[in-house]
Each structure stands twice: as C-alpha cells, then as structure tokens.
C-alpha positions as CSV (number, residue, x, y, z in Angstrom):
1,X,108.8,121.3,95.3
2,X,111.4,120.6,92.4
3,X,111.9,123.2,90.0
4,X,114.1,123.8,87.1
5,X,115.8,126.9,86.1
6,X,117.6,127.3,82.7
7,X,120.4,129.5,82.1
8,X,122.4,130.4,79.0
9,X,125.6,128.0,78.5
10,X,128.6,129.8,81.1
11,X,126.3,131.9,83.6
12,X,126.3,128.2,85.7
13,X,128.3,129.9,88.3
14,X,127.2,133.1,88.5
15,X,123.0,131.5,89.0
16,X,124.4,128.5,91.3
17,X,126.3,131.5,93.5
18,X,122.8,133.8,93.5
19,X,120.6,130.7,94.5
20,X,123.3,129.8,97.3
21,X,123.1,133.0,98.8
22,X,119.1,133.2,98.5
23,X,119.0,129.5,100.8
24,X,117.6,127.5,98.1
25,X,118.8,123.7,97.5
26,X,120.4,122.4,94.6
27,X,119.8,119.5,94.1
28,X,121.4,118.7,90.8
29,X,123.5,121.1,88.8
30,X,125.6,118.6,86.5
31,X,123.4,119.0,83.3
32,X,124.9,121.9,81.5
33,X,121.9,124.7,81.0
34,X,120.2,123.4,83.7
35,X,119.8,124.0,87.4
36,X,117.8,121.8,89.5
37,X,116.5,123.0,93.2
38,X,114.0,122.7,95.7
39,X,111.7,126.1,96.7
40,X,108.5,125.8,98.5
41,X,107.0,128.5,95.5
42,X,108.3,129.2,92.3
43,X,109.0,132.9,93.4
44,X,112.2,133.5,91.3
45,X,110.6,136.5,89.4
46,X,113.5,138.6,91.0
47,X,116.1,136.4,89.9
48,X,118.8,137.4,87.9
49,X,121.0,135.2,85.2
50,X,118.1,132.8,84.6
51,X,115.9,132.0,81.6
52,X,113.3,130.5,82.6
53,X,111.8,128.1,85.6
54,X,110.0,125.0,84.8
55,X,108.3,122.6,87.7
56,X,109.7,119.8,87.6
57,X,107.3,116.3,87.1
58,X,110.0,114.3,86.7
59,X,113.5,113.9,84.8
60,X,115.9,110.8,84.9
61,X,119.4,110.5,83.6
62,X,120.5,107.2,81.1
63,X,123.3,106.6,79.5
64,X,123.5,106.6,75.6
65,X,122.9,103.0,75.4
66,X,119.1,103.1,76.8
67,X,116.7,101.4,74.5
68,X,113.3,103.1,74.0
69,X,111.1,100.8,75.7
70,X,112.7,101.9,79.3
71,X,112.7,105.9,78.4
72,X,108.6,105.3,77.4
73,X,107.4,103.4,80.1
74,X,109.6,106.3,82.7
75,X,107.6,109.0,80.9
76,X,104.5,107.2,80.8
77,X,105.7,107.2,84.2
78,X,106.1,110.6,85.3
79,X,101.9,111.1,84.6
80,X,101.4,109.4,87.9
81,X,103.8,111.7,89.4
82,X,102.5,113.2,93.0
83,X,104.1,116.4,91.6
84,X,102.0,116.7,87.9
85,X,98.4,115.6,90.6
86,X,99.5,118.6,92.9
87,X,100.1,120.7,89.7
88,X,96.8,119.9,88.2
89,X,95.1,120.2,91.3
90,X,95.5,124.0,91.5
91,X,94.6,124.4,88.2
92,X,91.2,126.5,87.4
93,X,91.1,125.7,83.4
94,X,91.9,122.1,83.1
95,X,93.0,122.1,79.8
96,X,97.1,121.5,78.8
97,X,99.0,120.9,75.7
98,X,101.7,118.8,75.0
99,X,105.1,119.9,73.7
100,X,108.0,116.5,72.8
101,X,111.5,117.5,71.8
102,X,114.5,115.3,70.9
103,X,117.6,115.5,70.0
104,X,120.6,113.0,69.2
105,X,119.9,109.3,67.9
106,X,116.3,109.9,69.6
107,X,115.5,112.5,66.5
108,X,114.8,109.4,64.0
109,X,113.9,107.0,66.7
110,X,111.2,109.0,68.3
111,X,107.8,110.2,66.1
112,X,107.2,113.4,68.3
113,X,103.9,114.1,66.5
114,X,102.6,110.5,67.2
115,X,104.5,110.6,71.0
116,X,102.4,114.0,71.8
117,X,99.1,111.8,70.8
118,X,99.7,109.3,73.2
119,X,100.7,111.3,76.0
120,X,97.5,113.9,75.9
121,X,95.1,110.4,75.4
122,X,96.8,109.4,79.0
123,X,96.3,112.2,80.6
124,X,92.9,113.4,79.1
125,X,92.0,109.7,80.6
126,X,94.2,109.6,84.0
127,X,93.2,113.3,85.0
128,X,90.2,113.9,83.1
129,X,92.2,116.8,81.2
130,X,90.7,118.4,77.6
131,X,93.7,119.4,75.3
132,X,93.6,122.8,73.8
133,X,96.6,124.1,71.4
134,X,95.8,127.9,71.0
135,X,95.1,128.8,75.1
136,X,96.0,126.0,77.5
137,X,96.0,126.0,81.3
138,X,99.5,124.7,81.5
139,X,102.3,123.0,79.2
140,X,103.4,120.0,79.5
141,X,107.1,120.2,78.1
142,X,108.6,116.7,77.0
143,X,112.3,116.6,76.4
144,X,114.4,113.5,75.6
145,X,118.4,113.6,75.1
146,X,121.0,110.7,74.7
147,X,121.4,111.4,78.7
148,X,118.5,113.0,79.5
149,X,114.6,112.4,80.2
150,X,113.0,115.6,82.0
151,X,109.0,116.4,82.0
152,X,108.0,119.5,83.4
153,X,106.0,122.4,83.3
154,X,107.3,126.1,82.4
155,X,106.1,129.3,84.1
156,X,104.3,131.2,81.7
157,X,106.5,134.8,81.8
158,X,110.0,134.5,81.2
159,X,112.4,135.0,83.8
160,X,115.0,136.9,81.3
161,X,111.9,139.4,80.5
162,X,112.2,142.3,82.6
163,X,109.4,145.0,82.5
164,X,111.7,147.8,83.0
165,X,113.5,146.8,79.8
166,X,111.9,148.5,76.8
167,X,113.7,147.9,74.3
168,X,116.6,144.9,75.3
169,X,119.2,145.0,72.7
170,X,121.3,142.7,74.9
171,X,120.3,139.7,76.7
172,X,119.4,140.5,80.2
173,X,121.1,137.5,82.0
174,X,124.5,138.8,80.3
175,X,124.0,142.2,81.8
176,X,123.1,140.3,85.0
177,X,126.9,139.0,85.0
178,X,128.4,142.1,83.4
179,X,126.6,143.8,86.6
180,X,127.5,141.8,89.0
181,X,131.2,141.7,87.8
182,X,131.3,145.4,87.8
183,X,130.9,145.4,91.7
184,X,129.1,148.4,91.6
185,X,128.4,151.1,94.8
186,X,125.7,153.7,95.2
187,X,127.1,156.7,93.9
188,X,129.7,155.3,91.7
189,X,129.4,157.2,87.9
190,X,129.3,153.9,85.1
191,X,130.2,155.1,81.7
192,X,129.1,152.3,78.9
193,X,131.7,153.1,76.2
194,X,129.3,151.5,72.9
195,X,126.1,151.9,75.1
196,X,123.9,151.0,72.0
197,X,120.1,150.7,73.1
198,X,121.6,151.1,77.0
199,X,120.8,147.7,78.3
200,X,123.4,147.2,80.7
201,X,122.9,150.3,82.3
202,X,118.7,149.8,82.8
203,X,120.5,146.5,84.5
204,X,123.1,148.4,86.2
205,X,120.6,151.0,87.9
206,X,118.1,148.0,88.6
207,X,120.6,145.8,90.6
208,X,121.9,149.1,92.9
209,X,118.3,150.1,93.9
210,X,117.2,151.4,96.2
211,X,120.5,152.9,95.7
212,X,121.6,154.9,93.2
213,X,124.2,155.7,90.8
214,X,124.9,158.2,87.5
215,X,124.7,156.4,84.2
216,X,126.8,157.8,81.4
217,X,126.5,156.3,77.6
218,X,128.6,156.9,75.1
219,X,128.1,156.0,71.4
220,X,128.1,156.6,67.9
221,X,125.3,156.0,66.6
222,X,122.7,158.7,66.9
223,X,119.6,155.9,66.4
224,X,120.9,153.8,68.9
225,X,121.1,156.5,71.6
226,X,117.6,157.4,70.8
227,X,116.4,153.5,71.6
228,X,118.2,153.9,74.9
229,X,117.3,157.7,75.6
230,X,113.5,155.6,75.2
231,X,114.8,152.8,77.6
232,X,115.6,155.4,80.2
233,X,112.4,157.3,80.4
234,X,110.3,153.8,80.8
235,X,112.9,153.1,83.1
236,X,113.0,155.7,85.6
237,X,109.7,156.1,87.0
238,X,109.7,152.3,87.9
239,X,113.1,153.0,89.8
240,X,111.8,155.6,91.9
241,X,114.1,158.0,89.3
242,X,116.7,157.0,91.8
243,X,119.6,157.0,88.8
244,X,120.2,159.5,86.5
245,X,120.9,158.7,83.0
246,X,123.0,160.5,80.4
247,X,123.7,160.2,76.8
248,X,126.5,161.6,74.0
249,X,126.8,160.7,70.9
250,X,130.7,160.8,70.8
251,X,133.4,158.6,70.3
252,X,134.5,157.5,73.7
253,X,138.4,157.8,72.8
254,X,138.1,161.4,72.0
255,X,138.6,163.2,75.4
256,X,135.4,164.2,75.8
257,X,135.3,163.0,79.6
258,X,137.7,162.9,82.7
259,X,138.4,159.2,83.8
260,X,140.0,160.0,86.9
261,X,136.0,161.1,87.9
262,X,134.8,157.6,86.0
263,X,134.4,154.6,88.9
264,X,133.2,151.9,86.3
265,X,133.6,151.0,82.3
266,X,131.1,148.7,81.2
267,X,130.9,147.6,77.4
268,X,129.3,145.4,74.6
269,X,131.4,145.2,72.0
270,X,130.4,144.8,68.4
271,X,131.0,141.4,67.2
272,X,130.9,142.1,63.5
273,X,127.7,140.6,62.8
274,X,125.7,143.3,62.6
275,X,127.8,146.3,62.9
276,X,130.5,146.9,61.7
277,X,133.0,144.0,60.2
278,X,135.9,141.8,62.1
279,X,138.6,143.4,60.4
280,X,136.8,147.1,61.0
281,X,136.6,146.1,64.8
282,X,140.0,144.8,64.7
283,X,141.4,147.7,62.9
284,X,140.1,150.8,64.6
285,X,137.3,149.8,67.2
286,X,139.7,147.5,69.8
287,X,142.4,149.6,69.8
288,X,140.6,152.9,70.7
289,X,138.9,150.7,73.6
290,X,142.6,149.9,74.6
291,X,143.1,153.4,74.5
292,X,140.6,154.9,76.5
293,X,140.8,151.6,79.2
294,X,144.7,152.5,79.6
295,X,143.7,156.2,80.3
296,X,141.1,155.2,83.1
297,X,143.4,152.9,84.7
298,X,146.3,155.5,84.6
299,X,143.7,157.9,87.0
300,X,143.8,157.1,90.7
301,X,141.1,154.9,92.9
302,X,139.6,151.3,92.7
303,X,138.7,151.2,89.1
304,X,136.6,148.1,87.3
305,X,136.1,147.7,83.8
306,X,134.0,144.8,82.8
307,X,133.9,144.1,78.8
308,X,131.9,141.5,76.6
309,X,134.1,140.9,73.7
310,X,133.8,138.2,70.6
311,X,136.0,135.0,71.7
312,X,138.1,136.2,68.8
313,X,139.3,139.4,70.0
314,X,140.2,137.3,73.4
315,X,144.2,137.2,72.5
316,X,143.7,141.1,71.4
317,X,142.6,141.6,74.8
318,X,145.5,139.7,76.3
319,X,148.1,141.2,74.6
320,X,146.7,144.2,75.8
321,X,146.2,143.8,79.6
322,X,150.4,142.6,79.5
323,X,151.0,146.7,79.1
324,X,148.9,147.4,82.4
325,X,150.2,148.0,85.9
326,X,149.0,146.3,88.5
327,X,145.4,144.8,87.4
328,X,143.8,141.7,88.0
329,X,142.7,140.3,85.1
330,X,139.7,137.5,84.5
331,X,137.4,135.9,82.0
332,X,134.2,134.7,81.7
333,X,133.5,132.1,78.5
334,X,129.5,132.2,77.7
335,X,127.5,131.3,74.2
336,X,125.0,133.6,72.8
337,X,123.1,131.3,71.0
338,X,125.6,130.0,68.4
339,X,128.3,132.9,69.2
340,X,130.9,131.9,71.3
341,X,131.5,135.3,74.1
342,X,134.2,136.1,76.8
343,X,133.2,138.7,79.5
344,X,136.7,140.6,80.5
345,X,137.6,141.7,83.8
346,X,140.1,144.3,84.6
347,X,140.2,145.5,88.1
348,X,143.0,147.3,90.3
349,X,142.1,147.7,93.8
350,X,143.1,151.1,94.6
C-alpha cells in the first residue's frame, strides 16, 4: 500500500534516515513536506519526526501550465482507484466527507465549495457512500497545487501526538531531531538549560527506553517548571519510571551545577515572541548560554550540546563556536510554522 507521511519543512532527512533503517520504500520524497512509501499497514504510530500519515488514493505531478480540465478528469479519476475500493471495503460506517484545498493560481480558478459537491455525488453514486460532516467514517482529503494533485485519506490520530506528552510546549517532531542529535546513552545525565514545560526531556527519556537516563531542567520561570514537574509525573509511570527527572528554578549560568558530571546540554531557546524580546535575548540570554556551553566543554569526556535557536541568533552562534577548542560544529535549518529555526550542534569527541 501507498502511504503519505508529512513532516514539518527541514526534518526531510532526519524521517527519510528513520524509515531507511525501519525497511520501508520510498517511493517519492521530492515534494518538500511530503514523504511518499510503501508499508503493508499503516503502523507508524511509533514513528518519530512525522506529522501525520495519509493513504494514499492517488496523487500526480503537472507542471504549472496544466489546464483544469486534465487535473478534474485525474481526480475524478482517482475514485475508481483499486486503492480508495480496498479502503472503503474495510470500512464498518460507510459514511465520508470531503475536504478540497488549493493553493497558487488554482485558489480563483477552483470553487472548492462547488468541487466538494461534485465529488461526494460521485462517490455517494460509485460506492453507495452517505456523506456525513460532523462524524464520518473516513476523510477524503483533496489537495491541488501548481505541481501537485494528491487524494488521500489521513489516519485519524496524529502522528506528532504523543500520549506521554501532557502538556507539549514544543513540537514533538523537533524534540525528535534535538533527540536524536544529542546521541544520547543510558545513563548519560541531560541538563535542558531553559527547560520550560520539559518537552524535550519527556522525548529524551522516551527515545532511550527501556534504558534510562537522569533528566535535569533548569529554568526561570517558576510556572513553567510546574507545567513540566506535571509532564513528568504523567510521564513516568508509562516509562516504567525508568528516568528520573529533576527540576530547579535557577539560572543555568550561575554555578549551581558541575559540568564536568553533565554528558548532554539540550535547549529551546526563546525566540522573542512570547518571552522575552530579541534585544533581551540578544543582550543577556545568548551570552550566558555561551557562557555556561564554554564551561561544559572546558570539563573532560565526549560532550554534546544540541540547541534550537531563532535563525537570527545563527551568526551569534557562529561567532561563538570560533572561541571553542576542538568541536565539530553543525546546523540544522527547519520552519516552525512561519518562524524560520536552526538546530545547533556542538560536539567534541572525547
């Protein structure tokens, strides 16, 4: 079967490496936020840096010239598909609903109101379906681009929604790559420097099991650590409690901890959006990161430090790593909705 799995715009690499190692085909991965493979189920519940999985009825690449009579009469197409029978064919309720969107020149060109009607009267008459808006048996998802055509049908949870997450302040599929940049070990102690609501270390102890290691987070904000203090009791019992999780609402550049004992720094930093300002985080915040990162890697050992930074702190950063001896040094680019995002890699091997 052909599935779809969606991914936010600069994990390509990081899902396309995961999928390779798993012995799943890919069949198509040049449409950016989009990941096209063959599975005999849609079992990906377990997989990390994707949004969601759709199977596939049927998608079809055009160039921008394509007139609408050829992109109707392909998705008019698609509801013959051996693919959308199969799905419907397994399908208790047989009620659906029809979602269209467009984008580009095919906004004005395409009434996606009046192309939703015309679609549920096919297949209320070519597979006896009954439409139903508020509870439906299965979505049928329409999308049209300048390049693209692709029909298909979503899984109903979200891939990104993780039950062990109680409250996710950050996306999970970023703490997937922060996670798996970290190149973390059972036993290794993680300190996240502006833990927030702890997100990334809920991923951190998730992806080690049924390991374990000992999660440290560090903060400011008193609320905050409450939020994750919450994410780590839901957490634990559905780990086994095979982490332990710690919390201290300190500044992580005042001494409080010994970084030669410290295997790991992980990190969101603020972007200025909603805490704190640029110039604030500019000012005071990226230089007492540069601080305490400069005292970790001055300790002994294979130290990682894996950071999510605002893509205009990026030269900061590299002005920064110049001063250090004997790091490797890589970036990640990603988009966070409309926010451009580098994930920065400092590693010394030991």
């Amino acid at each position: 079967m052909l599935f779809c799995l969606t991914y936010s715009r600069g994990l390509r690499s990081f899902l396309t490496t995961r999928i390779a190692g798993q012995g799943v085909r890919v069949t198509d991965d040049s449409i950016e936020g989009k990941l096209f493979v063959e599975a005999e189920t849609d079992d990906f519940e377990e997989l990390p840096f994707a949004e969601r999985c759709f199977c596939v009825i049927g998608f079809k690449k055009h160039d921008e010239g394509v007139n609408k009579r050829v992109v109707f009469n392909s998705l008019f197409g698609f509801l013959d598909s051996e693919a959308l029978n199969t799905y419907v064919a397994d399908v208790s309720r047989r009620t659906f609903r029809i979602s269209v969107k467009t984008s580009g020149k095919w906004r004005k060109k395409i009434d996606s109101e009046k192309l939703s009607g015309s679609l549920s009267t096919a297949l209320k008459k070519r597979l006896k379906l009954t439409p139903n808006l508020r509870n439906p048996a299965f979505e049928l998802c329409v999308h049209i681009t300048e390049k693209l055509l692709f029909v298909a049908i979503p899984k109903r949870s979200l891939l990104s929604r993780r039950p062990y997450h109680y409250h996710n302040g950050l996306r999970s599929t970023v703490c997937d790559a922060i996670i798996q940049l970290a190149e973390l070990k059972s036993g290794h102690i993680v300190v996240d420097v502006t833990c927030g609501s702890g997100s990334i270390l809920v991923e951190a102890a998730h992806a080690v099991l049924p390991e374990s290691i000992f999660c440290i987070g560090l903060d400011c904000n008193e609320k905050m650590l409450l939020t994750a203090k919450e994410n780590f009791v839901h957490c634990s019992p559905l780990f086994n409690h095979m982490s332990s999780f710690e919390v201290a609402c300190v500044n992580a550049s005042s001494g409080s901890l010994r970084w030669e004992a410290v295997d790991r720094i992980v990190a969101d930093l603020p972007f200025g959006h909603q805490h704190g300002n640029v110039e604030e985080i500019k000012s005071v915040l990226l230089p007492e990161v540069f601080n305490l990162i400069r005292k970790f890697f001055s300790t002994d050992g294979k130290k990682v430090a894996v950071i999510l930074i605002a893509e205009e702190h990026k030269s900061s950063f590299a002005d920064f790593v110049k001063d250090l001896q004997d790091v490797a040094v890589e970036d990640h680019a990603l988009f966070l909705g409309y926010t451009s995002a580098v994930i920065v890699k400092i590693s010394r091997s030991g």
